[in-house]
DSSP file (Angstrom, degrees, kcal/mol; ACC not computed):
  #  RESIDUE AA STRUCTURE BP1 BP2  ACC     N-H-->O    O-->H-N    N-H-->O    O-->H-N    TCO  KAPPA ALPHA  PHI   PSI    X-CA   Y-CA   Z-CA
    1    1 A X              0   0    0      0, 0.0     2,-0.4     0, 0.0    43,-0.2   0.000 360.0 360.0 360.0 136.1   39.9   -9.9   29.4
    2    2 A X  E     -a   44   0A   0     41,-1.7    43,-1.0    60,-0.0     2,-0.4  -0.745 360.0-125.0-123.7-179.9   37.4   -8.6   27.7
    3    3 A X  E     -a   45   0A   0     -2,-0.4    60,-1.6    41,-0.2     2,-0.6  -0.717   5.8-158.0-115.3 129.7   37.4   -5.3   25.5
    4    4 A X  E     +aB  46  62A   0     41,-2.1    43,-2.7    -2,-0.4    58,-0.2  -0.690  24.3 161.5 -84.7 103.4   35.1   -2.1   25.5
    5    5 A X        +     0   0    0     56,-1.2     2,-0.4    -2,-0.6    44,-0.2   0.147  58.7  44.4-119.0  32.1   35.4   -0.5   22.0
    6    6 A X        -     0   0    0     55,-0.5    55,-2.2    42,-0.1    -1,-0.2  -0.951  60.0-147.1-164.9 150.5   32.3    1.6   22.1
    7    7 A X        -     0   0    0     -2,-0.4    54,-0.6    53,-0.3     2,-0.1  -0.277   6.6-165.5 -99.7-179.6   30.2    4.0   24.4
    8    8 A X        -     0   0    0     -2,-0.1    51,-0.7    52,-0.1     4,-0.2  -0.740  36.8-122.4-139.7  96.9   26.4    3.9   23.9
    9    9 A X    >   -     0   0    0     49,-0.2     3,-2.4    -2,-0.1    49,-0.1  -0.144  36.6 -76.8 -56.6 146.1   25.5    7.4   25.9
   10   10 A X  T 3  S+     0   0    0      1,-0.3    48,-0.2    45,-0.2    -1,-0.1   0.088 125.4  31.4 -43.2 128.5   22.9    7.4   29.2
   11   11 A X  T 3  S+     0   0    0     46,-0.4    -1,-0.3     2,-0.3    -2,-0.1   0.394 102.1  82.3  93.0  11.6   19.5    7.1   28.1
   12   12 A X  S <  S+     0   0    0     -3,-2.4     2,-0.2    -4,-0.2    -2,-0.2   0.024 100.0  35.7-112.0  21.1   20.4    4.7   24.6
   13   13 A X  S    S-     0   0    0     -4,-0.1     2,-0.6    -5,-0.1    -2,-0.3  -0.979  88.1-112.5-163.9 162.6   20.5    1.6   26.7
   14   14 A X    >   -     0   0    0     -2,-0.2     3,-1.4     1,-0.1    -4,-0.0  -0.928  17.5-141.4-116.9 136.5   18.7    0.3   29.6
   15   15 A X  G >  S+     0   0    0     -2,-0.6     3,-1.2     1,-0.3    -1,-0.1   0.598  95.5  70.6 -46.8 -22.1   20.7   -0.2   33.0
   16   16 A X  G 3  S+     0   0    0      1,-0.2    -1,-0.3     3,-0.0    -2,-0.0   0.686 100.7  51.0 -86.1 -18.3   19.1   -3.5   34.1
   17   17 A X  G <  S+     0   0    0     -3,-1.4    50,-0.6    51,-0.0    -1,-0.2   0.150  73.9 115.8 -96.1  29.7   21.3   -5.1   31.1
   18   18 A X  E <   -d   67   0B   0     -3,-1.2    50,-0.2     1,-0.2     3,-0.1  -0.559  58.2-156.3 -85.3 156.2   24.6   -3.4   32.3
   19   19 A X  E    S-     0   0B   0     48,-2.0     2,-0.3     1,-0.3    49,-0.2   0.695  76.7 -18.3-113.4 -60.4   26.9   -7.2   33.3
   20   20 A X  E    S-     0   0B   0     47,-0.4    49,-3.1    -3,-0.1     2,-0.3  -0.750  71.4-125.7-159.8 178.9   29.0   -4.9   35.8
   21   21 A X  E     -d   69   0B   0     -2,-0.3    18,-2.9    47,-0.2     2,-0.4  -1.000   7.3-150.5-146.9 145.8   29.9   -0.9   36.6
   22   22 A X  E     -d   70   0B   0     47,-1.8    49,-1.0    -2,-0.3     2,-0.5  -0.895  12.9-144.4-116.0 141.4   32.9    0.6   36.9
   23   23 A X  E     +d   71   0B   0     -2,-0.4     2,-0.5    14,-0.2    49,-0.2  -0.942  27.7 165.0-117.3 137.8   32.9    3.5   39.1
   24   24 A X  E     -d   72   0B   0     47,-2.2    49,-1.6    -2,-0.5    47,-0.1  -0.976  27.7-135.3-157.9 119.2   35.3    6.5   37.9
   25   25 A X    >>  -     0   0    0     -2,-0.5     4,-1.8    47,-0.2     3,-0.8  -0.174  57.3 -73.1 -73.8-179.2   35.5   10.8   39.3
   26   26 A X  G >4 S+     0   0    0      1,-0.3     3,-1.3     2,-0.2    28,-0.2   0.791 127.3  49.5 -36.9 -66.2   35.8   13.3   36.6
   27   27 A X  G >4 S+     0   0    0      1,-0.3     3,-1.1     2,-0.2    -1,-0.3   0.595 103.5  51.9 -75.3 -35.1   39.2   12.8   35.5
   28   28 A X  G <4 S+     0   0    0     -3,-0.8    -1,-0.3     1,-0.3    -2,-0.2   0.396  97.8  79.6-113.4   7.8   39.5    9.1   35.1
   29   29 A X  G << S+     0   0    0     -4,-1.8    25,-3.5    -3,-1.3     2,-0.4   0.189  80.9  67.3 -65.9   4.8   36.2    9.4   32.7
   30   30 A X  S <  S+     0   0    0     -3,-1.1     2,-0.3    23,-0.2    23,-0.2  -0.875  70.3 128.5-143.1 127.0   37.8   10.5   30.0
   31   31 A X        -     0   0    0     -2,-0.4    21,-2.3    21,-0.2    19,-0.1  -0.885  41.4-166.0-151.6 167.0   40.0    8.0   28.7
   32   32 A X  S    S+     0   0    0      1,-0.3    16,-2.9    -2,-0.3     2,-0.3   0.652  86.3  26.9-119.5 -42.4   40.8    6.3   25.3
   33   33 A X  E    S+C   47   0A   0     14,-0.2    -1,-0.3     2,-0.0     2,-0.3  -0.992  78.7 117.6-148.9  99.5   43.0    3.1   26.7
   34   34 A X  E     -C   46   0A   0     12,-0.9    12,-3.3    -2,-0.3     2,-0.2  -0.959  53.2-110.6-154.5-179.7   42.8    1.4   30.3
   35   35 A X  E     -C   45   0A   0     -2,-0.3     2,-0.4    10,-0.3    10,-0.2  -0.618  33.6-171.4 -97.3 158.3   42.2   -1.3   32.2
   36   36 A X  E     -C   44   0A   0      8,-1.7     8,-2.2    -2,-0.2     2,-0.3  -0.965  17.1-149.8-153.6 137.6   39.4   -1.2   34.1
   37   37 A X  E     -C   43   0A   0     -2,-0.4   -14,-0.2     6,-0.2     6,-0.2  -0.911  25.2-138.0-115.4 146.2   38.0   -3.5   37.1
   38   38 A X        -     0   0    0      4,-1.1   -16,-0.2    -2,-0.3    30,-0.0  -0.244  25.5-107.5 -83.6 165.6   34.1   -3.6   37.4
   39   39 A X  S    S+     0   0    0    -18,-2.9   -17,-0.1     1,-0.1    -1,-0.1   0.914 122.1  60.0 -42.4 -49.9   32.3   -3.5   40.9
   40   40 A X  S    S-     0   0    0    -19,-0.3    -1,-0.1     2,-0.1     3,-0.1   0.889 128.0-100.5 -49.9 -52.2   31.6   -7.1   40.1
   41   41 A X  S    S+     0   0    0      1,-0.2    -1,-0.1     0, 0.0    -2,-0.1  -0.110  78.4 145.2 136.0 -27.4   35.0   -8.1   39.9
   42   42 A X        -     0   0    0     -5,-0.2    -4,-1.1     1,-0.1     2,-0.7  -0.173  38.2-152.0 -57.8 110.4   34.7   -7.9   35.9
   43   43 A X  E     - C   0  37A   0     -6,-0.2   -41,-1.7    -3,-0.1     2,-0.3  -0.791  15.4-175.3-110.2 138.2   38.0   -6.6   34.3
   44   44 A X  E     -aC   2  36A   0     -8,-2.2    -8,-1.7    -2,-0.7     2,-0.5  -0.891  18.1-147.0-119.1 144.8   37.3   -4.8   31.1
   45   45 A X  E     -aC   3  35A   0    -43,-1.0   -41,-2.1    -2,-0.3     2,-0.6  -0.971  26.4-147.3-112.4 110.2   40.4   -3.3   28.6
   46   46 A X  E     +aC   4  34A   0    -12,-3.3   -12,-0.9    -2,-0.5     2,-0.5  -0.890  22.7 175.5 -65.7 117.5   39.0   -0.2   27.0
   47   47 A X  E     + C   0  33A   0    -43,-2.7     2,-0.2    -2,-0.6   -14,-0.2  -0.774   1.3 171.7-167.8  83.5   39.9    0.3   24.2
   48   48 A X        -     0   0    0    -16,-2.9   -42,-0.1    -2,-0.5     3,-0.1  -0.566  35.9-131.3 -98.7 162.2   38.6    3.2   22.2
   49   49 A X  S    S+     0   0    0     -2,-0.2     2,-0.3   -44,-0.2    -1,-0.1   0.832  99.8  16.2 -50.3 -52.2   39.5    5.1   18.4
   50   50 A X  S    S-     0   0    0    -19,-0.1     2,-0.4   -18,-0.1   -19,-0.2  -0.947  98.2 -90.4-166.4 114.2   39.4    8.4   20.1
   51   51 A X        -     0   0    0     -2,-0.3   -19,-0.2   -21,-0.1     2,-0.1  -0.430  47.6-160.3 -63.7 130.5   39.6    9.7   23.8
   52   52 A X        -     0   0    0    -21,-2.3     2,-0.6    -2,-0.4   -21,-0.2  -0.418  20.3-136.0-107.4 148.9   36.0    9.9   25.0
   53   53 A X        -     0   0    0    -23,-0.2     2,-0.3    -2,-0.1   -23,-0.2  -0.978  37.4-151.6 -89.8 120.2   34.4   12.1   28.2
   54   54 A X        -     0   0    0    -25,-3.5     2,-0.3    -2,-0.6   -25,-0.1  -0.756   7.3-136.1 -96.8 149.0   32.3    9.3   29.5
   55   55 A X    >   -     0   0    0     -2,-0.3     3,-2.8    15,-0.1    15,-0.3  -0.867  23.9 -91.3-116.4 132.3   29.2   10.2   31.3
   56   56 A X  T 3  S+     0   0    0     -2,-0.3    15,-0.1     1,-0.2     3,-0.1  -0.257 122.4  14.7 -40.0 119.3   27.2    9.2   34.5
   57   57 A X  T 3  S+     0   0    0     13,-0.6   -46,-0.4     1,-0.3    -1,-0.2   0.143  94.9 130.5  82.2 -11.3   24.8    6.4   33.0
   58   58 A X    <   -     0   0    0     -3,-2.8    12,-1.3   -48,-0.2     2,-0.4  -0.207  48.9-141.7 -56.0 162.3   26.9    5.9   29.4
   59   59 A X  E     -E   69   0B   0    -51,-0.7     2,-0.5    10,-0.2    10,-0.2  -0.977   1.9-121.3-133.0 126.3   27.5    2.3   28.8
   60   60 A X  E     -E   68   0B   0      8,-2.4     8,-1.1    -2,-0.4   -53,-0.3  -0.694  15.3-134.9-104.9 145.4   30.3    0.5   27.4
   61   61 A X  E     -E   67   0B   0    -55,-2.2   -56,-1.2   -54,-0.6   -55,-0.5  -0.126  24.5-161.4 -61.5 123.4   30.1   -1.7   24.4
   62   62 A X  B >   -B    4   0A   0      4,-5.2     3,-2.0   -58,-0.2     4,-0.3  -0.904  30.2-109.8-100.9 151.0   32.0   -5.0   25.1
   63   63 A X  T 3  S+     0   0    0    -60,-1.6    -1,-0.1     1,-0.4   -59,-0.1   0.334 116.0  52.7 -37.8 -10.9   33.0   -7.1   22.3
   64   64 A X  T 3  S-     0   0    0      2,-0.2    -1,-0.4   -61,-0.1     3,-0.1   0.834 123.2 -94.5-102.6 -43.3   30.7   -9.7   23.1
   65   65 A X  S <  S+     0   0    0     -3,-2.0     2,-0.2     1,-0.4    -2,-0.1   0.056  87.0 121.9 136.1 -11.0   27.4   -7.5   23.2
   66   66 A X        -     0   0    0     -4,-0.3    -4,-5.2    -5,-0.1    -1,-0.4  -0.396  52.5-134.8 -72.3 147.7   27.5   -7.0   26.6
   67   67 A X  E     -dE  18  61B   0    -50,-0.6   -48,-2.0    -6,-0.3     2,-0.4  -0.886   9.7-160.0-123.8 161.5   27.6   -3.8   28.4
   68   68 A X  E     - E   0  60B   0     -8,-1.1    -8,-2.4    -2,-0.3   -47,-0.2  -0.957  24.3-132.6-118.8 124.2   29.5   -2.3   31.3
   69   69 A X  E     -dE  21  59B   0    -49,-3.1   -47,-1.8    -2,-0.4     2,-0.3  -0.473   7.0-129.3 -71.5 168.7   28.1    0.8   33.1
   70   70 A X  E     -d   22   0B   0    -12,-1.3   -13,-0.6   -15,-0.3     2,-0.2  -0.740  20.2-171.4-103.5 160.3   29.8    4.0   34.2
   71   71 A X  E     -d   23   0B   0    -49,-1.0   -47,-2.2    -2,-0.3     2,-0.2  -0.898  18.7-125.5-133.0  96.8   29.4    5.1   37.3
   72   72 A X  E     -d   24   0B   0     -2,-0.2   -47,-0.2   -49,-0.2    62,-0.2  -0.387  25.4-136.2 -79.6 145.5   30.5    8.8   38.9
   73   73 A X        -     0   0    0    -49,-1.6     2,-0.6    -2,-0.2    62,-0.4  -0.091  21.4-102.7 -63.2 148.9   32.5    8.6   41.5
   74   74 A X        -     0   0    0     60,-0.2    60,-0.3    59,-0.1     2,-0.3  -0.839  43.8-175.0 -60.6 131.6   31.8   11.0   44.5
   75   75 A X        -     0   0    0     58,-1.3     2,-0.5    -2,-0.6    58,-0.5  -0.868  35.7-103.3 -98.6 162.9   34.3   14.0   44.7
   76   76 A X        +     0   0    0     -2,-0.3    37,-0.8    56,-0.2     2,-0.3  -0.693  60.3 164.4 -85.1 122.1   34.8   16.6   47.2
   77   77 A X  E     -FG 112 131C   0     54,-3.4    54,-2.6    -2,-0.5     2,-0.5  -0.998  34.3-119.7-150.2 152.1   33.2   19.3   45.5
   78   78 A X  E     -FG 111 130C   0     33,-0.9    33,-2.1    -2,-0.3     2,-0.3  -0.811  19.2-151.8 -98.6 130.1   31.8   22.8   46.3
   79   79 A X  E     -FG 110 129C   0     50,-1.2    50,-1.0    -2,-0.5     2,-0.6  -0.621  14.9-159.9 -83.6 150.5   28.2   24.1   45.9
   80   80 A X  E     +FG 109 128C   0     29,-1.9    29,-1.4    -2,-0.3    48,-0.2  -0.810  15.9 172.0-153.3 151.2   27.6   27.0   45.3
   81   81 A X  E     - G   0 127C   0     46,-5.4    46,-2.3    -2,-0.6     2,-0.2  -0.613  40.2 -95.7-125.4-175.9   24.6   29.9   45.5
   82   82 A X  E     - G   0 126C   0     25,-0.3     2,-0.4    44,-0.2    44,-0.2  -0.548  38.4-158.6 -70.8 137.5   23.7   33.3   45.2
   83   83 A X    >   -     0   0    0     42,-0.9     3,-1.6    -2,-0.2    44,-0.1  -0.785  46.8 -49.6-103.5 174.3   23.8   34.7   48.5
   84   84 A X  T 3  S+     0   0    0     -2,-0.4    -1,-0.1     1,-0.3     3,-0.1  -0.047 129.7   6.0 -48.7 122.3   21.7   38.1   49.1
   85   85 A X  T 3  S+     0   0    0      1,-0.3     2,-0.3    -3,-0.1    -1,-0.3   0.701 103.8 115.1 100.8 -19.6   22.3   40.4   46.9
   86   86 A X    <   -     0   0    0     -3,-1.6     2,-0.4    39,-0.2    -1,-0.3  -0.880  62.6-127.3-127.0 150.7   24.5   38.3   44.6
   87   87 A X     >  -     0   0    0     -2,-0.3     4,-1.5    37,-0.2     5,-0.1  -0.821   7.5-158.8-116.3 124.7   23.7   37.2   40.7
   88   88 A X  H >> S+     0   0    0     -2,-0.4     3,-2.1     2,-0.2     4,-1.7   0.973  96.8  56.0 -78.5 -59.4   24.3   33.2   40.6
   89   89 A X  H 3> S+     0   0    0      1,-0.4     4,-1.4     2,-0.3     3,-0.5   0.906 108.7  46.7 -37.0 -63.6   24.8   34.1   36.2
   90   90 A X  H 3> S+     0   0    0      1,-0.3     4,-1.5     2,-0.2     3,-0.4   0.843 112.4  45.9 -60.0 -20.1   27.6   36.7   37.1
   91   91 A X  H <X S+     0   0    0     -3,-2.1     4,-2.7    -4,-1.5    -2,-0.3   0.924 114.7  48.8 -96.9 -41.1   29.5   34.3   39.5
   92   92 A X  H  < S+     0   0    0     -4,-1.7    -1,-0.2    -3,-0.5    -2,-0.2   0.431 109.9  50.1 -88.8   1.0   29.1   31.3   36.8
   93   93 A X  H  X S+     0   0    0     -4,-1.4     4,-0.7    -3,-0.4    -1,-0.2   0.584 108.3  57.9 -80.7 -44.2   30.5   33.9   33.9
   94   94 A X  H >X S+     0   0    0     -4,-1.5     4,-1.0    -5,-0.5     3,-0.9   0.993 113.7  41.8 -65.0 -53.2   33.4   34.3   36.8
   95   95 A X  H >X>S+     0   0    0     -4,-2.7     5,-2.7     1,-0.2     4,-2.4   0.873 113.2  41.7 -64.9 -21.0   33.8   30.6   36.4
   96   96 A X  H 345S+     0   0    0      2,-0.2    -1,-0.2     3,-0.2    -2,-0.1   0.639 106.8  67.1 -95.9  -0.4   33.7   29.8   33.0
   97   97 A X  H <<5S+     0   0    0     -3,-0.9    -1,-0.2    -4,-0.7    -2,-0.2   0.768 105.0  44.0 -79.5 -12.5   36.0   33.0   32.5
   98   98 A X  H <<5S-     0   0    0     -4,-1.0    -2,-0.2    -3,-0.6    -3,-0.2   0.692 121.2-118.6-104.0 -19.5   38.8   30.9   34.4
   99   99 A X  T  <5 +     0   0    0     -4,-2.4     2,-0.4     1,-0.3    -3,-0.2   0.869  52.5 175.3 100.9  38.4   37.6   27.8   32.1
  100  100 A X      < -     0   0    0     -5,-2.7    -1,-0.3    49,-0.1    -2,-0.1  -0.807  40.2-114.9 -98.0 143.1   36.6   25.9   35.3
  101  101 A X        -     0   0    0     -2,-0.4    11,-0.4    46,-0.2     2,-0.3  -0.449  50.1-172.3 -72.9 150.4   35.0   22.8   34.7
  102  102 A X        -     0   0    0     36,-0.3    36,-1.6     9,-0.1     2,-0.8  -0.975  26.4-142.0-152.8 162.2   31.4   23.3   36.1
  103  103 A X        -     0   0    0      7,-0.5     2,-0.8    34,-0.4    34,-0.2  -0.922  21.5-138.5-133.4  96.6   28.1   21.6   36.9
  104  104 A X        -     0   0    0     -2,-0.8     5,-0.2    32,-0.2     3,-0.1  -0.717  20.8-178.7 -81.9 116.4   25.0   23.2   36.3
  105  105 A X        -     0   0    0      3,-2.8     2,-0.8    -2,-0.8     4,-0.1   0.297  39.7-115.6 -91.4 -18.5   22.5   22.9   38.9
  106  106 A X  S    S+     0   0    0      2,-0.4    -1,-0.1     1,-0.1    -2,-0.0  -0.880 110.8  12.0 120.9-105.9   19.2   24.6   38.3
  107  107 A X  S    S+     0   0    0     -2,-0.8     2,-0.3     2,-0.1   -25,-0.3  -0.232 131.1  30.7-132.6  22.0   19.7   27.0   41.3
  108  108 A X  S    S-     0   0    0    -27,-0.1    -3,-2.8    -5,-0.1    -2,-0.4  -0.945  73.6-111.8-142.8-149.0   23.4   26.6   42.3
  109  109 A X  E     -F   80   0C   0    -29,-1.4   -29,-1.9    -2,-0.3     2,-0.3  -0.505  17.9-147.4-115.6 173.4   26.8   25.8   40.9
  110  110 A X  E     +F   79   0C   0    -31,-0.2    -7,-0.5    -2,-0.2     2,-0.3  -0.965  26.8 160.3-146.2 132.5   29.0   22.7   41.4
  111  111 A X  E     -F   78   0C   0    -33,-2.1   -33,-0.9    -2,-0.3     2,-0.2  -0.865  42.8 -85.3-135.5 177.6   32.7   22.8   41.4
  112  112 A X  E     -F   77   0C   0    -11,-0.4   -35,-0.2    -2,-0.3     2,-0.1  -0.674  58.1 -97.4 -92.6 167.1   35.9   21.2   42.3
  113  113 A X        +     0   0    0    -37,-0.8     2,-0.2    -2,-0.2    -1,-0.1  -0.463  58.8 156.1 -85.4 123.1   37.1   22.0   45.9
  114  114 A X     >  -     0   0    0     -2,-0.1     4,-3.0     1,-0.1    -2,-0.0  -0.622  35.2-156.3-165.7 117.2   39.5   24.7   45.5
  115  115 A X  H  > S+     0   0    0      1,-0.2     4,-1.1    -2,-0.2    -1,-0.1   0.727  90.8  52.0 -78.8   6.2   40.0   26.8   48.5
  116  116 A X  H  4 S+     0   0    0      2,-0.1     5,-0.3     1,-0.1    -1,-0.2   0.886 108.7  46.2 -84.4 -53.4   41.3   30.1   46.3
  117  117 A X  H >> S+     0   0    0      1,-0.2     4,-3.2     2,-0.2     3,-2.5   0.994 109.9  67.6 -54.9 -41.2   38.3   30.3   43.7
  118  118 A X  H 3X S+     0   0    0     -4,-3.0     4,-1.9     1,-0.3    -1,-0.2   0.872 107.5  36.3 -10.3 -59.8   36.3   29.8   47.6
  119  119 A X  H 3< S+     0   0    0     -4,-1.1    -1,-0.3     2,-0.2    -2,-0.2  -0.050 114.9  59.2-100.0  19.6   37.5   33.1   48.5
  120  120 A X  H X> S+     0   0    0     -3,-2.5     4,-3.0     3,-0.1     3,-2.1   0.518 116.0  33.2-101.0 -57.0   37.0   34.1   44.8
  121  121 A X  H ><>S+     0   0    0     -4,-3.2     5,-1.5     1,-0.3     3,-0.6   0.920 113.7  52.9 -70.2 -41.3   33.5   33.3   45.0
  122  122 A X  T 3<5S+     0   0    0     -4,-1.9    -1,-0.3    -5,-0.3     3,-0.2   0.637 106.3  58.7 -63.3 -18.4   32.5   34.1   48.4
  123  123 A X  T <45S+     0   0    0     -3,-2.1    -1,-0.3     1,-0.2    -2,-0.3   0.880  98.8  57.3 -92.1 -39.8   34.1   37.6   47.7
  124  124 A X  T <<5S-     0   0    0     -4,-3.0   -37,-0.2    -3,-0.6    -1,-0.2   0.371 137.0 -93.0 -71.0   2.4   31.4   38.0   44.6
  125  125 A X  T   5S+     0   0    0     -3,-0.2   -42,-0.9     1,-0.1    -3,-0.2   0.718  74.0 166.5  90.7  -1.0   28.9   37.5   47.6
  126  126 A X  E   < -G   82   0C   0     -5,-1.5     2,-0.6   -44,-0.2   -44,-0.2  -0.098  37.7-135.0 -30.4 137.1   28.5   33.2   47.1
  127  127 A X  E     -G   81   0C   0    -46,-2.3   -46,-5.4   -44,-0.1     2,-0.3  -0.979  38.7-174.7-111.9 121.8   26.9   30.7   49.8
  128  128 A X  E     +G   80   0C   0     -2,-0.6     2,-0.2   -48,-0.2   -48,-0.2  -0.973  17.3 165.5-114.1 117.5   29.4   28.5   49.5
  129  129 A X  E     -G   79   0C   0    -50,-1.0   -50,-1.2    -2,-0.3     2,-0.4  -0.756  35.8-119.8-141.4 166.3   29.6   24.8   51.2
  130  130 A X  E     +G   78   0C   0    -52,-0.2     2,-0.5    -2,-0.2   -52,-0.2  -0.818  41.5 162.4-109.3 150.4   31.6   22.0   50.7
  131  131 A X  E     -G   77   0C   0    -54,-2.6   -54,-3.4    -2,-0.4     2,-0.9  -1.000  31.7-120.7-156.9 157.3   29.6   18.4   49.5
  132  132 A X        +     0   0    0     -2,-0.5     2,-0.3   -56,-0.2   -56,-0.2  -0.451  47.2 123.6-137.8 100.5   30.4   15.5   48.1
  133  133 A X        -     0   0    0     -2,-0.9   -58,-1.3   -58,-0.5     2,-0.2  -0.698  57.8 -61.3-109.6 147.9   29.2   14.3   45.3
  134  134 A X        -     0   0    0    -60,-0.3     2,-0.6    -2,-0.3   -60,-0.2  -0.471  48.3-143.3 -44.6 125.5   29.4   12.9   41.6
  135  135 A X        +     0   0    0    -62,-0.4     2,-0.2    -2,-0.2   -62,-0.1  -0.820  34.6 156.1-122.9  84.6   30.9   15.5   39.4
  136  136 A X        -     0   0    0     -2,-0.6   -32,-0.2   -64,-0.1     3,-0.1  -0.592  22.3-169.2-129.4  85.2   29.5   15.7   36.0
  137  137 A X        -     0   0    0     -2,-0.2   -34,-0.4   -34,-0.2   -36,-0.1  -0.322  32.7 -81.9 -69.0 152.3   30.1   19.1   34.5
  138  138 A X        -     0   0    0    -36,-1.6   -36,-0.3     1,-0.1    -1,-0.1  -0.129  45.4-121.4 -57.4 134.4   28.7   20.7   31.4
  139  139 A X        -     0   0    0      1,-0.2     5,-0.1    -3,-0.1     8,-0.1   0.113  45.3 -84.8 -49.3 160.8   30.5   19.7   28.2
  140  140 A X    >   -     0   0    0      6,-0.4     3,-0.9     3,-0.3    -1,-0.2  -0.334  39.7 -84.9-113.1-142.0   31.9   22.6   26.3
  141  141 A X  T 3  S+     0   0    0      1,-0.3    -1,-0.1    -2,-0.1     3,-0.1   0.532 121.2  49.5 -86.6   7.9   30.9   25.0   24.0
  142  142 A X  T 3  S-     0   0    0      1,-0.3    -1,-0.3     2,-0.1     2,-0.2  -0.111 125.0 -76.4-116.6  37.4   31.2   23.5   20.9
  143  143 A X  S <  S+     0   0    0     -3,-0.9    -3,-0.3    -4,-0.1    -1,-0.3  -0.690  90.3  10.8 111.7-159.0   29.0   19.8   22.2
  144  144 A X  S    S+     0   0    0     -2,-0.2     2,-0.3    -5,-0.1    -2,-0.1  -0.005  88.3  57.3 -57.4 170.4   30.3   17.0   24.3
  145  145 A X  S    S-     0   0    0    -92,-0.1     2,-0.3    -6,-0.1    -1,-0.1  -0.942  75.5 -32.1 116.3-135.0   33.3   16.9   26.1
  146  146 A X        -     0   0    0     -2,-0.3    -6,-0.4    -7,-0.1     2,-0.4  -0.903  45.2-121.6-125.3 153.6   35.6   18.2   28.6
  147  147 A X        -     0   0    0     -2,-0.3     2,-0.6    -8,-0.1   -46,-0.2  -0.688  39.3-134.8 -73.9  98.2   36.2   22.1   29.7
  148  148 A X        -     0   0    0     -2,-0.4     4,-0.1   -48,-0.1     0, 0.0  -0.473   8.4-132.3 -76.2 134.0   39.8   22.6   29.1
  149  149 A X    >   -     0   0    0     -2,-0.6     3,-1.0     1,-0.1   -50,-0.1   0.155  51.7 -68.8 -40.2-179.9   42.1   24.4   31.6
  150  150 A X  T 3  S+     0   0    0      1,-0.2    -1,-0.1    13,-0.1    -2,-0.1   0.417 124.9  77.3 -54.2  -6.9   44.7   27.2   30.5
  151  151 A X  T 3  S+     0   0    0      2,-0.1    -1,-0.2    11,-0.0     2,-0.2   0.502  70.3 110.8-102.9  -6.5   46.5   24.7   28.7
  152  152 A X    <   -     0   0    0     -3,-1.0     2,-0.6    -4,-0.1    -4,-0.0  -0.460  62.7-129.1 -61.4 124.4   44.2   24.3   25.6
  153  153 A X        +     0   0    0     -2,-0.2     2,-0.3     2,-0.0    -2,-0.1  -0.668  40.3 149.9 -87.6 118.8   44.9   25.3   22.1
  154  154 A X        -     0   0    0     -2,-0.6     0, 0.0     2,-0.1     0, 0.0  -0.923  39.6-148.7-144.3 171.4   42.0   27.7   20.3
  155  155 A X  S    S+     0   0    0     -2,-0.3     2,-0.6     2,-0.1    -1,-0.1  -0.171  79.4  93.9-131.2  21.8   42.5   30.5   17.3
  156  156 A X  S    S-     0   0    0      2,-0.0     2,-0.1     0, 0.0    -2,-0.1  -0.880  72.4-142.1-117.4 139.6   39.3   32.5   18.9
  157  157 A X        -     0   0    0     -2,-0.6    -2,-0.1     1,-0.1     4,-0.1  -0.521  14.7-171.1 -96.5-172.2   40.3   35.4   21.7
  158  158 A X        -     0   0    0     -2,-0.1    -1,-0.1     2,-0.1     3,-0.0  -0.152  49.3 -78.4 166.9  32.3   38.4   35.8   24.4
  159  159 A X  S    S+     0   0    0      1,-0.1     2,-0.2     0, 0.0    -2,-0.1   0.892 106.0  62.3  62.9  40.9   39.1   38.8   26.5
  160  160 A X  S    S-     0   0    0      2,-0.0    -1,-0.1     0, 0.0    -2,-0.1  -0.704  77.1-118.5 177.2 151.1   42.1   37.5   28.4
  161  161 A X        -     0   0    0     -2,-0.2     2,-0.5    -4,-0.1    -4,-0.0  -0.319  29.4-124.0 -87.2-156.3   45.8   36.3   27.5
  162  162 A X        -     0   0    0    -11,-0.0     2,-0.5     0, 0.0   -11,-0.0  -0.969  25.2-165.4-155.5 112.3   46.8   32.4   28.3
  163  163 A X              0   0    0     -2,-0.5   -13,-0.1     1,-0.1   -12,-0.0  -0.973 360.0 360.0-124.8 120.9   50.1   32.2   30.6
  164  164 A X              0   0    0     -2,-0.5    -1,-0.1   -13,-0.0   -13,-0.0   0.201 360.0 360.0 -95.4 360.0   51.5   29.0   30.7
C-alpha cells in the first residue's frame, strides 16, 4: 500500500497527473490517518504530521512522487437566498453566529441540510431549497481549515456563552 504524506493544494499541481481520486464529503476531508481506496481501485494509507482539511482539487503526495486527487463528495445540502425584502449578509452573520460551517456562493449560501436552521432561515425571510452538491465551505477566520461547532476551545468572547 502506498502512503500519502503530503497535500499539494488545488491549483499547485495539474489534474491530468493525478494516478487515481478518492472521493470524500466534508467530514471525511479532514483527516490526519486513514486508509483510503481510490476510484481506480488504488488503496492509499494517509498518513499525515498534522490533521489537514483537504480541499476539492488538493492532491496527495504519495511516497513515490505520484499523486492522488481529492474529490468532494455530493452532500445533501441547502441553498440558500435572499428572498424579497431579506439581506443575504444578515442571514450569513445568523450563520456564522451559530459557527455553521458555510459555503459562500457569490449570490446565495450553502449549508448542511438541517431542517431547524430551515425554519431559522426561512423565518429571516430566506428562499430556501434543498440540492445536492459538493460541500466545500469557507475556512475559518484565522486561514485554512474547518469552522468549528460549539465544541471548540478559543480565549476571544464573542457575544454569546458556549453550552456544552
Amino acid at each position: 500500500m502506498l502512503r500519502a504524506t503530503a497535500v499539494r493544494e488545488v491549483g499547485s499541481w495539474s489534474p491530468a497527473a493525478a494516478r487515481d481520486a478518492v472521493r470524500l464529503d466534508y467530514d471525511a476531508r479532514h483527516r490526519r490517518r486513514i486508509v483510503l481506496r481510490g476510484r481506480g481501485g488504488l488503496d492509499v494509507l494517509l498518513d499525515l504530521p498534522r490533521a489537514v482539511a483537504l480541499r476539492d482539487g488538493d492532491g496527495l503526495v504519495l511516497e513515490d512522487g505520484g499523486i492522488v486527487a481529492v474529490e468532494a463528495a455530493p452532500e445533501r445540502l441547502l441553498e440558500v437566498r435572499a428572498g424579497p425584502g431579506a439581506d443575504l449578509l444578515r442571514i450569513a452573520w445568523h450563520l456564522g453566529n451559530r459557527h455553521l460551517p458555510t459555503q459562500l456562493m457569490g449570490d446565495a449560501l450553502r449549508i448542511r441540510e438541517d431542517h431547524v436552521i430551515r425554519g431559522l432561515l426561512e423565518g429571516l425571510g430566506a428562499e430556501v431549497r434543498p440540492v445536492e452538491a459538493p460541500f466545500d465551505p469557507e475556512g475559518g477566520a484565522y486561514g485554512h481549515g474547518r469552522v468549528q461547532d460549539h465544541s471548540h476551545g478559543h480565549g476571544h468572547g464573542h457575544g454569546h456563552h458556549h453550552h456544552d
